[in-house]
C-alpha positions in Angstrom: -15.7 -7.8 3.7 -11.7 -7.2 3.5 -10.3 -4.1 4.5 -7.7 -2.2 2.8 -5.1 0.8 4.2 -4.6 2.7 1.1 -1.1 4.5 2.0 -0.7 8.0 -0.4 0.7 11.5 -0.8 -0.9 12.8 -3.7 -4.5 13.4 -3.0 -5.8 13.0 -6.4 -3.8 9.7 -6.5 -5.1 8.7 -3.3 -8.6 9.4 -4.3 -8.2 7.3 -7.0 -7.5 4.3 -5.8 -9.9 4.8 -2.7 -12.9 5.1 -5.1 -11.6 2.5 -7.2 -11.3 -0.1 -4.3 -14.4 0.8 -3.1 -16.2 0.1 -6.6 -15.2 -3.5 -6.4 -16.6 -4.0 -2.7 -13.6 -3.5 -0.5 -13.7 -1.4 2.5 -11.2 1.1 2.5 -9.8 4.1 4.0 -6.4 5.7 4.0 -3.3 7.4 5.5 -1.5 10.4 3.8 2.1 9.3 5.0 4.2 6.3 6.6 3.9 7.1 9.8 -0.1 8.1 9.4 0.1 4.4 8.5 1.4 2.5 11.1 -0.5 4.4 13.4 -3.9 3.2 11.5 -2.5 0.1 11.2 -2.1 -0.8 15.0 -5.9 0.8 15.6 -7.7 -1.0 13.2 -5.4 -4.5 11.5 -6.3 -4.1 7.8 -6.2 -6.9 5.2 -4.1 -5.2 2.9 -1.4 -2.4 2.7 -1.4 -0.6 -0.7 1.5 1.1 -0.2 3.3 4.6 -1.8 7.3 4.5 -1.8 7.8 8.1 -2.1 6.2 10.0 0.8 7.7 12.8 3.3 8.2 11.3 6.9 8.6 8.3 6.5 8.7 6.1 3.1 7.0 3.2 1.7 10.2 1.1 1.8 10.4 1.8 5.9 7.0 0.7 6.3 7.2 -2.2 4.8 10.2 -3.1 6.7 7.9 -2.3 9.8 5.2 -4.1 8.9 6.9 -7.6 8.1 9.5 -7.5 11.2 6.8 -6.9 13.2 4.8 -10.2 14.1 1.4 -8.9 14.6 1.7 -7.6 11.5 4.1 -9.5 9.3 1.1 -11.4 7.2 -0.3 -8.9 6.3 0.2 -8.5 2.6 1.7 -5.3 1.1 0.9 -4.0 -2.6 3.5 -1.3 -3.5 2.1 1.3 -5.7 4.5 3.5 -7.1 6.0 5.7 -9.8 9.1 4.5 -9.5 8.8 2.1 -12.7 12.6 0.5 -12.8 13.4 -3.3 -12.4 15.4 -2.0 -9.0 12.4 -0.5 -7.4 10.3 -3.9 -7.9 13.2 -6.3 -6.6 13.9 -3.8 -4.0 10.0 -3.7 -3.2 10.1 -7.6 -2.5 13.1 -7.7 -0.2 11.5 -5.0 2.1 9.1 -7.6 2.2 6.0 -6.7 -0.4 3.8 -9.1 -1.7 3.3 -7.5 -4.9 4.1 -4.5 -6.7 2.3 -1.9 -9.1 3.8 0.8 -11.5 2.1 4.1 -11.7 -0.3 5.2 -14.2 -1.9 1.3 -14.1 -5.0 0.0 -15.0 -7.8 -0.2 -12.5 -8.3 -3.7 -13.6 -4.3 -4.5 -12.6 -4.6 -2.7 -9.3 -8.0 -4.3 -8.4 -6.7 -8.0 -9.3 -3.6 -7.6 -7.4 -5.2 -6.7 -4.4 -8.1 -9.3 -4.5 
């Protein structure tokens, strides 16, 4: 089974995408902020980052950057998930380094493709 990092602020959000995730047979679990993630990340090497841009400590754009320069970590695929809905955030998305990106509200069916 693959194992996804679900990185997000907003509870409700977070919850969301959790129970969504785990409805199609993923194992998931989750950090509330960028720096919550990397340290899950270097504990436990998920499949997957779904990843928040906005977020206090550190952001979704930083970790990204983290996550790719760094090579235990650099193939790990990174799904951004944000509100931030403009053409800007998407290319800016890919050069940090994601794989794919998601505007906020989606459909589950859009976020659960993506990330199988």
């Amino acid at each position: 089974m693959s194992t996804v990092l679900v990185v997000e602020d907003s509870f409700t959000q977070r919850q969301i995408i959790l129970d969504l995730l785990k409805d199609s047979g993923l194992d998931v679990y989750s950090a509330a902020d960028g720096v919550e993630a990397l340290e899950h990340i270097q504990q436990t090497s998920p499949d997957l980052v779904v990843l928040d841009i906005v977020m206090p400590r550190m952001n979704g754009y930083e970790v990204c950057r983290c996550l790719k320069n760094d090579p235990k970590t650099q193939n790990v695929p990174v799904v951004m998930c944000s509100s931030k809905g403009e053409e800007f955030d998407r290319y800016w998305s890919m050069k940090q380094g994601a794989d794919a990106y998601i505007a906020k509200p989606f459909e589950p069916i859009e976020l659960i493709g993506t990330v199988k």
